[in-house]
MARDOVO-697694 format. One record per residue (C-alpha): y, x, z; residue in one letter. Coordinates in steps of 0.05 Angstrom, whole numbers, padded with zeros to 5 digits, always signed. Each point is the difference from the previous one (the first is absolute). Layout:
MARDOVO-697694
YXZA...
END
This chain:
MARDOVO-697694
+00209+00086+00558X-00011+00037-00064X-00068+00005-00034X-00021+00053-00041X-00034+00009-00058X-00086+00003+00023X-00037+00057-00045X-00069+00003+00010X-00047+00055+00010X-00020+00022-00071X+00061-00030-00036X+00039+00045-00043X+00074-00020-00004X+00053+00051-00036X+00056+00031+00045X+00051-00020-00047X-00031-00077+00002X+00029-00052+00043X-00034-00056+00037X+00041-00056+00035X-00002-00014+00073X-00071-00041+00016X-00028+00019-00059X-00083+00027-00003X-00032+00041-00037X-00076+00007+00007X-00045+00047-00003X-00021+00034-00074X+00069-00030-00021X+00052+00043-00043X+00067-00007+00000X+00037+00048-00050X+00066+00033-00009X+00074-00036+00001X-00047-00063+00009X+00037-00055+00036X-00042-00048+00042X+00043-00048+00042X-00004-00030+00066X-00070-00037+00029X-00040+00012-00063X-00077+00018+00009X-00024+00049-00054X-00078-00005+00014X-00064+00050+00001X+00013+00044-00064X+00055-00033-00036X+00048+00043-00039X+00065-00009-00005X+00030+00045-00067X+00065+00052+00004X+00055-00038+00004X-00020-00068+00005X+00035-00053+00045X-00028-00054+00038X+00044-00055+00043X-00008-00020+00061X-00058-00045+00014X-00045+00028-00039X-00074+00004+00000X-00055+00047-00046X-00065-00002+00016X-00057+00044+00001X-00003+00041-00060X+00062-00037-00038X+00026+00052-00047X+00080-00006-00010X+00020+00053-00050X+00071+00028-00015X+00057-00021-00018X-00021-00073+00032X+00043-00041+00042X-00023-00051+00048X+00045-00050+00033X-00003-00027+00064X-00061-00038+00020X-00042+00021-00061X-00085+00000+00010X-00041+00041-00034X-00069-00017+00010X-00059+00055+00001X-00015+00040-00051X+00056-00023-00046X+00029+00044-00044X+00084+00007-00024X-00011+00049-00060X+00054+00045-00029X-00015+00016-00069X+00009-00031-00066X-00054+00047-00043X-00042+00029+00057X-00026+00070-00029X-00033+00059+00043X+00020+00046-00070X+00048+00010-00052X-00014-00015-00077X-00010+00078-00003X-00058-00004+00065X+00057+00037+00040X-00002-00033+00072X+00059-00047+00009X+00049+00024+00064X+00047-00049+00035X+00053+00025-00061X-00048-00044-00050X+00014-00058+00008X+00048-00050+00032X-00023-00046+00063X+00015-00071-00005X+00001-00048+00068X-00030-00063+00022X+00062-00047+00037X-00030-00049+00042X+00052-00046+00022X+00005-00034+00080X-00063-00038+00029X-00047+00014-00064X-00076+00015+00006X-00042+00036-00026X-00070-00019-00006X-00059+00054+00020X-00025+00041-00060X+00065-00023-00038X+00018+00047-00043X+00081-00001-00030X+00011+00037-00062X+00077+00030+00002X+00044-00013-00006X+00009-00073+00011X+00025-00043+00055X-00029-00044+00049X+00053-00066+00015X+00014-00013+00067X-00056-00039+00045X-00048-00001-00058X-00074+00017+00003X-00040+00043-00030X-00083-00022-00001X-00045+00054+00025X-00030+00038-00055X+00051-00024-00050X+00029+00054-00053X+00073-00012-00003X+00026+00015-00076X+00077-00035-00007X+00047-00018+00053X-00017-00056+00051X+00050-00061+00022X+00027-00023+00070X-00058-00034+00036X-00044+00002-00059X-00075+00007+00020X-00036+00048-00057X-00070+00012-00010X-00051+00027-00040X+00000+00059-00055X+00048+00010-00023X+00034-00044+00047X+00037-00066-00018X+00031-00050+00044X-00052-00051+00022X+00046-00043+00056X+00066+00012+00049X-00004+00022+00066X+00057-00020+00064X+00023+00059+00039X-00060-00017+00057X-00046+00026-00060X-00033-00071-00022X+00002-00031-00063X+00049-00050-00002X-00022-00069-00032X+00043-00040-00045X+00040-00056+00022X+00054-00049-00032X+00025+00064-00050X-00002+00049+00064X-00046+00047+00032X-00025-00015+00074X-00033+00055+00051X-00050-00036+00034X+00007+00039+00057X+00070+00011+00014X+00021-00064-00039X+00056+00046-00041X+00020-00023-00060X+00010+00035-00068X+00031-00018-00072X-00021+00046-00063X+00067+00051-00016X-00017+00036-00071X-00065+00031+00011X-00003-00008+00074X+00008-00049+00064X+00059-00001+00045X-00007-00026+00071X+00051-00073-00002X+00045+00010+00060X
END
């Protein structure tokens, strides 16, 4: 049996967007233009989703998560409440001569956010910059420079403070490897990241 995509009363999703099979998007919610927003994601109450910008499968925003353009979202990404992807390097309502800025003034630069990573609510990633696969972002932390495989980053701006397992805990050190104590996975460092052993 198919299952299609659930708009709520209230939400405002673009004719020329397109939501996976499953997915829901709640009420107060925008989805814009040529966004692409895979299959069984949940875009909650008055999340916006930018022109253009592509979210795999899996996915989950919460209430009032802002995701702006040209982001891109693998599968299984979080985004907590309130967080915020920006999209420009020198934010200015004007131009040096008080003219107001149009789209043509300046160039939009992305948050990536690579498969399984979190985002914290209230986080706040400055683009562009990527987020490494399975990694965590703290709520509240400001996210200034790119962010490992399962590294776990807090504060402001944020630096890595511990690893987290793909289950989302922090994984303790043991014998020269990293252990989840919940799944039991194990881990070894790889450059600036983890990689799961077998």
């Amino acid at each position: 049996m198919r299952i299609v995509a659930f708009i709520a009363e209230g939400a405002d999703v673009a004719e020329a967007a397109k939501l996976g099979e499953g997915t829901k998007v709640w009420h107060l919610a925008q989805v814009r233009e040529n966004a692409e927003v895979g299959a069984n994601c949940i875009v909650g109450r008055g999340a916006y989703i930018g022109p253009g910008v592509v979210l795999g499968d899996n996915c989950k925003l919460q209430n009032h998560a802002l995701v702006y353009e040209p982001a891109r979202l693998a599968a299984g990404v979080f985004v907590g409440p309130a967080a915020v992807l920006t999209n420009d390097t020198y934010p200015r309502a004007v131009n040096p001569d008080g003219s107001l800025k149009s789209a043509s003034d300046w160039e939009a630069v992305g948050v990536t956010i690579d498969e399984g990573a979190s985002i914290g609510a209230r986080a706040v990633c400055i683009a562009p910059l990527r987020v490494g696969a399975w990694s965590t972002v703290a709520a509240g932390a400001v996210v200034t420079k790119d962010v490992p495989a399962h590294a776990l980053v807090a504060g402001v701006p944020a630096k890595r403070i511990g690893w987290v397992g793909r289950a989302g805990a922090p994984l303790r050190e043991e014998d020269g490897q990293w252990v989840c104590p919940l799944s039991g996975q194990r881990y070894t460092e790889d450059g600036d990241g983890l990689s799961l052993i077998g």
